[in-house]
C-alpha positions in Angstrom: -10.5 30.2 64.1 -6.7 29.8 64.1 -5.7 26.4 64.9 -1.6 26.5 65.9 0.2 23.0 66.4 3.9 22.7 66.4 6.0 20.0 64.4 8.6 18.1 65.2 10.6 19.6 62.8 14.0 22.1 63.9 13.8 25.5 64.4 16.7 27.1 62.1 20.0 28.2 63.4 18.7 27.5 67.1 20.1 25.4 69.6 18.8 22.8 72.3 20.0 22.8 75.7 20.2 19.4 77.4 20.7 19.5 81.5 21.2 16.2 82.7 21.8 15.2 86.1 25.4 13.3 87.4 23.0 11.3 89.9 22.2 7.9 89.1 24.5 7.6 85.9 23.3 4.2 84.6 19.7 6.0 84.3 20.4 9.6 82.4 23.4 8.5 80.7 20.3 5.9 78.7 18.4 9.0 79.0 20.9 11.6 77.1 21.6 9.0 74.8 17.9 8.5 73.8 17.3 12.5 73.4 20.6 13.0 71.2 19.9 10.0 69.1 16.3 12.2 68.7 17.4 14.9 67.8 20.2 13.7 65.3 16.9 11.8 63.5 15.0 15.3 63.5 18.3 16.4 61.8 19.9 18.4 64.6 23.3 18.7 64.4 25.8 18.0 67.3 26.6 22.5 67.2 23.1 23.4 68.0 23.0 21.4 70.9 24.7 21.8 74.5 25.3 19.0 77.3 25.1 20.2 80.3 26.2 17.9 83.5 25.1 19.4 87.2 25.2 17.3 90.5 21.8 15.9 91.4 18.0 17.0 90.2 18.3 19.9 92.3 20.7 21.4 90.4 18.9 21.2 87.2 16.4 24.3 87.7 19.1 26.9 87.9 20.9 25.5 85.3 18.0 25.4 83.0 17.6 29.3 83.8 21.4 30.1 83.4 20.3 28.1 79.4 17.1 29.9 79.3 19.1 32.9 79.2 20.6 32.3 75.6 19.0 33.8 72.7 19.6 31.0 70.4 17.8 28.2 73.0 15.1 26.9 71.4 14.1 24.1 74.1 16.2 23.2 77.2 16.0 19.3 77.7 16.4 18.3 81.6 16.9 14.9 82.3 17.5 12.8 86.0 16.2 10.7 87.8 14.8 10.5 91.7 14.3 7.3 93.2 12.1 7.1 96.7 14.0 6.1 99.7 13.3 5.9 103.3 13.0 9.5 103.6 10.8 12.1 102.3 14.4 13.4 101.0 12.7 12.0 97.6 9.5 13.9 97.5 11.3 17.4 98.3 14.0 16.8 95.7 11.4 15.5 93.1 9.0 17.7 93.2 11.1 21.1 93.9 12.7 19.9 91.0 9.0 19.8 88.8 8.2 22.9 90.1 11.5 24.8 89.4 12.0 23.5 85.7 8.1 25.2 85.2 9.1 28.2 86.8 12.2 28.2 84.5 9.6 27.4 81.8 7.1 30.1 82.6 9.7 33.0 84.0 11.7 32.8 80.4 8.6 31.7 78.4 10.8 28.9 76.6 9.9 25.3 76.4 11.1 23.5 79.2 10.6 19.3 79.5 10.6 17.7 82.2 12.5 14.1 81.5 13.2 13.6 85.2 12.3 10.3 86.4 10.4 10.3 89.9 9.8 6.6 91.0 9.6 4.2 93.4 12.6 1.8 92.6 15.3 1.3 90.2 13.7 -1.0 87.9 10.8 1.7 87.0 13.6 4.0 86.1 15.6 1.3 83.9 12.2 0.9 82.1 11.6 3.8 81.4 15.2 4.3 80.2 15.7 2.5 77.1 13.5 -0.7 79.0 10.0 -1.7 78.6 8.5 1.5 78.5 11.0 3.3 75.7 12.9 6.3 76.5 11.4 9.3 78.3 14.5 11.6 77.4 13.8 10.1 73.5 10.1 11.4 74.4 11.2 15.1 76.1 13.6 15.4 73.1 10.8 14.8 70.4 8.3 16.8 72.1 11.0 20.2 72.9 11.9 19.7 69.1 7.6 20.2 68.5 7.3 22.8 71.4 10.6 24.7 69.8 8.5 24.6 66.4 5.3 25.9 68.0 6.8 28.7 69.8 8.2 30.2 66.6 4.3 30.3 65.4 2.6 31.6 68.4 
């Protein structure tokens, strides 16, 4: 029985598309700076890998689709973060959001993580940002450079 597992190793000549959100700066600029600082350690070089800055979280499931439709995209990275308010504004935007990077995911059959941050108050966020409980877009990085691998053995 074949057994397939990818590696967090780079897929050759491909490049990694990271879609980060403007909203709450503070947040996904500690977020980008966790996944680039993974993927320079799994020897990815600043020319196979886009930034790409859009308003809010709802603007990162189109954008993933407009880098889903590259050839050369390996793994598109989307980073923001959503933090509850008073409304249910949260809960629409959050998980529209979820559901639009796995239709990105599923409709271009590419590795899509989700390093958007849905929580409760600012402090979860700035652990989960470089804080107590590392860094999610360090974690989404490592695991689109594994998913990247995997999809060139499938």
């Amino acid at each position: 029985m074949p057994v397939y597992s990818g590696d967090a190793r780079p897929v050759a000549d491909a490049r990694y598309a990271i879609v980060a959100s403007r909203w709450n700066p503070r947040i996904v600029d500690a977020l980008i700076e966790g996944a680039l600082e993974a993927l320079r350690e799994h020897e990815i070089t600043a020319e196979h890998i886009d930034l790409v800055r859009v308003p809010g979280a709802w603007e990162l499931p189109p954008a993933a689709a407009k880098c889903a439709l590259r050839a050369d995209c390996a793994a598109v990275i989307a980073l923001g973060c959503v933090v509850r308010g008073d409304t249910r504004h949260y809960e629409h935007v959050a998980d529209c959001c979820a559901e639009g990077l796995m239709r990105v995911a599923l409709d271009f059959r590419l590795p899509v993580l989700n390093g958007v941050l849905a929580v409760e108050r600012h402090a979860d966020a700035e652990a989960r940002a470089g804080g107590a409980h590392g860094n999610k877009g360090r974690d989404v990085a490592v695991a689109a450079i594994e998913m990247a691998d995997l999809w060139t053995r499938l």
